[in-house]
N, C-alpha and C positions, 0 to 999 in steps of 0.2 A: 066143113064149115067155110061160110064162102065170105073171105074180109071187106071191110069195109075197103077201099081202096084210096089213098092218100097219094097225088099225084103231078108233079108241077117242074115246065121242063128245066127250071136249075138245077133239082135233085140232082142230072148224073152228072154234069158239069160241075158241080161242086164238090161232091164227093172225086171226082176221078180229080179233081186240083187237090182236095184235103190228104189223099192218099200218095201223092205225090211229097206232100210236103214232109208227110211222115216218115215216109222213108228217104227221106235224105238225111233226118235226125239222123246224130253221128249216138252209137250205141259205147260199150264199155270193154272194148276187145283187152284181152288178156285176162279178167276177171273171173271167178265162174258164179253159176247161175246166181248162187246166195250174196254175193257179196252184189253182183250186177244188181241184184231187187232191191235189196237197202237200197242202193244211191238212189235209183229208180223212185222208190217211196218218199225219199227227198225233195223230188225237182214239184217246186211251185205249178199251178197250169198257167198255161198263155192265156192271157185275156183275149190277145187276135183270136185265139181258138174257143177257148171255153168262153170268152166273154165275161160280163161286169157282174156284181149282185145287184139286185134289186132294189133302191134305198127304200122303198116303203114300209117291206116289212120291219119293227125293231127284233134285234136282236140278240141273244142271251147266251152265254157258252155258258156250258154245263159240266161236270161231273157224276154220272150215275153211278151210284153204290148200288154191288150187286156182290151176291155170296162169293168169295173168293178174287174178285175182280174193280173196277172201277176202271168207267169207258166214257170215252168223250163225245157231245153230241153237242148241235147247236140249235137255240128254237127260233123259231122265224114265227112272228105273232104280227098281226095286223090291230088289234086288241088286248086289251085284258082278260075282256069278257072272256067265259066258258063259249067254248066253239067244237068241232068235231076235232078230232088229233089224228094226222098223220103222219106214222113212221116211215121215212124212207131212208134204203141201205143205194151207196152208192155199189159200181160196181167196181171188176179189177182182178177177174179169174181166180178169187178167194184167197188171194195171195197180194194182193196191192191195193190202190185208190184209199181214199181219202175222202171224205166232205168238203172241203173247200175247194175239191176236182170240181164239182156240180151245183156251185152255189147261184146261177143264173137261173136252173131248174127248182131247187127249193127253194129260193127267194122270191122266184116267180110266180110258180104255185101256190103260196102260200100269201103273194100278194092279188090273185085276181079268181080264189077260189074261196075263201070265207072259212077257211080251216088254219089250224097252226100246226108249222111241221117240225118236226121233229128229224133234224137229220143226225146217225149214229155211224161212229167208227167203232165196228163192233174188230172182235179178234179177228187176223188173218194165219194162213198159212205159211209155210212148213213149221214156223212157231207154234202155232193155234191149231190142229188140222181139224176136221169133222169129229165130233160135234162141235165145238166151241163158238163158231159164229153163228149156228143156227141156236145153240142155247140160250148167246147174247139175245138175238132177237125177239126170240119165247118170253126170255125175264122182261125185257125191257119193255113189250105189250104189257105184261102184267105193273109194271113200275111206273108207267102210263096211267095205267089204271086208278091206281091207287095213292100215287103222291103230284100228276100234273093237274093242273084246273082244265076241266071240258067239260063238256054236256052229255058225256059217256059215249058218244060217239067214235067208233076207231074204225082206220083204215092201215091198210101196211101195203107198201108199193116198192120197187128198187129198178134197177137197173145192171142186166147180165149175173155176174153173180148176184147181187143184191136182191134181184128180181125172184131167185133159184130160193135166197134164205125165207124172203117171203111166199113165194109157196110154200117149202116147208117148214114153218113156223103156222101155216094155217091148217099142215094135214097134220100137225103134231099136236096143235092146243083143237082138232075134232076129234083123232083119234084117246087125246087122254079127257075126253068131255068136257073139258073147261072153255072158256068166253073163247068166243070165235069174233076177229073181225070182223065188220060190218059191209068191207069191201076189200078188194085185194088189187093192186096196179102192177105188171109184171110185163117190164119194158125188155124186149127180145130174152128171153130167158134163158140160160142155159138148166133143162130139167131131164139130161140124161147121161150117161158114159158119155166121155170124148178121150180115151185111152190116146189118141192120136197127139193131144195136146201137154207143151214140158210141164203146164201147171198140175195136171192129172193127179201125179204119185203123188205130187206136194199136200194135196188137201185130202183125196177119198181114201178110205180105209183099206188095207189091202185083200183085206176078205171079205166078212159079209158088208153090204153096202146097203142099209137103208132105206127106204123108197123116203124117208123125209129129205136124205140125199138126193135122191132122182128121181121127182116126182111124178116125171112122165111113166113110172115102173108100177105106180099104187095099182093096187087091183079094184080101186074105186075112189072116186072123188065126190062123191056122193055129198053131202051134207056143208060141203064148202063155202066159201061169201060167195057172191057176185064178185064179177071178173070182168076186166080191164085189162086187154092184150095187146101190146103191141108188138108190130115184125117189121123186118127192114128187108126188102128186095136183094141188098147187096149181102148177106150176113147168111155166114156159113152156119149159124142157127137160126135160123127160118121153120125148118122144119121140127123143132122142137116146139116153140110159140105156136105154129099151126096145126099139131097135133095136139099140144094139150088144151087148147080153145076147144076143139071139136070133142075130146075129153068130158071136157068142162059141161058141156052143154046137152051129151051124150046122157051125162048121169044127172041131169035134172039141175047144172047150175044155172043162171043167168048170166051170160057171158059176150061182152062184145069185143070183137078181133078186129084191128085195125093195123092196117100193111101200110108203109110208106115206101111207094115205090122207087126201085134207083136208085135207092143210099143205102148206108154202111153200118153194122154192129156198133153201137156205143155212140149214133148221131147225138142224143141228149149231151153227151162231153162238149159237145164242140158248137155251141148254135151261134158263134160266131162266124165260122166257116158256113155252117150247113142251114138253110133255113129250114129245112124238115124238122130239124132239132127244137127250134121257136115256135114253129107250129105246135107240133107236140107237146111242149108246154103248157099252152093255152088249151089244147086238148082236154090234157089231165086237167088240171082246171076247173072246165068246162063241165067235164066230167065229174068230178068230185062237187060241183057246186049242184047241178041235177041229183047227185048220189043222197046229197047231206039236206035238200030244201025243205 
């Protein structure tokens, strides 16, 4: 499948300045992994980097009650009125991030697309490991359903992991036949093994794995929403987003792939830095406002 192509010469200049900056970030030496991710979980984002919220949208912090659990989400409404609902997970290798990492992207979305979002800090890893945050996001489409105000309209989108729950939250509520999203948003995805990486052992099971785990593995995707893909030139998952688009589209989805060239895994964190990140925004958006008219 051949992407849309997204392309503008700050991309690699900006990115090779943002990746610079990063790694001068001074890290947690002497600590080991677990205690390093707590503090890690801690640190607020940079507004230089992640950028402002939105003021347009109003917004509501929440608590969802859910069997055995209670998870924090935030809604970002442009209205009262009944509108389409959008859940979006941020990301953080199933082991980290936060919602208010990514509040330029759901505040912004949800102020130039005519939907209300819905952003959730479902469970993480080695606390949580699989299933527990792909079950948050199953329940929580269904708790949408049935106790938010909307026009019945739902999409679910995220961002790397987030991106990965939302696809397997859409092959999990087709494969057990129940309400299927109306659309799915699934920003550089991670939807397969990456044994290579420390988060790995932390989240996937160590024997049978899944395919709601790693969706690029289903032996069919058949009956899925429509699709919303994006990839990043720089991002050692590229080739997961571009195969499962082709996927997608293989088995009869409706599906558009969009590449933004010259930048890096997780641009949407940062569209301070990156302007591929703001773009993107306005994308989805864009998108969601065509999806929902």
């Amino acid at each position: 499948m051949t992407p849309e192509l997204v392309d503008s010469p700050e991309y690699g200049s900006e990115t090779d300045a943002l990746l610079k900056v990063l790694a001068d970030q001074p890290g947690y030496p002497g600590l080991d992994p677990h205690q390093a991710l707590l503090l890690d979980r801690e640190d607020l984002p940079d507004p230089a980097l992640a950028g402002e919220r939105d003021p347009r949208p109003g917004i509501e912090d929440i608590v969802i009650e859910l069997p055995g659990r209670s998870l924090d989400a935030r809604i970002y409404r442009m209205s009262p009125e009944p509108r389409p609902v959008l859940l979006w997970l941020h990301g953080g290798s199933f082991i980290g991030g936060h919602l208010r990492d990514i509040e330029y992207a759901t505040s912004g979305i949800a102020a130039d697309s005519n939907v209300t979002v819905v952003s959730l800090n479902y469970r993480l890893a080695p606390e949580n490991p699989y299933p527990a945050g792909l079950l948050d996001v199953h329940d929580t489409l269904q708790w949408i359903r049935e106790s938010l105000s909307s026009d019945g309209r739902i999409a679910v989108g995220g961002q790397s992991a987030g991106a990965a729950l939302a696809a397997g939250a859409c092959l999990l509520a087709r494969d057990e036949g129940g309400p299927l999203p109306d659309r799915q948003i699934l920003c550089y995805p991670t939807l397969d093994l990456h044994p290579d990486v420390e988060w790995h052992e932390w989240y996937f099971p160590a024997d049978d794995v899944s395919t709601t785990a790693v969706p690029l593995r289903a032996d069919s995707l058949a009956g899925l929403p429509p699709a919303l893909m994006l990839a990043a030139g720089r991002d050692s998952l590229r080739d997961d987003a571009l195969a499962y688009a082709g996927r997608l589209e293989q088995d009869g989805v409706p599906t558009r792939l969009v590449e933004y060239a010259d930048t890096m895994h997780a641009f949407l964190n940062f569209p301070a830095a990156l302007s591929a990140g703001r773009h993107a925004v306005e994308l989805i958006a864009a998108d969601l406002r065509t999806a929902f008219s």
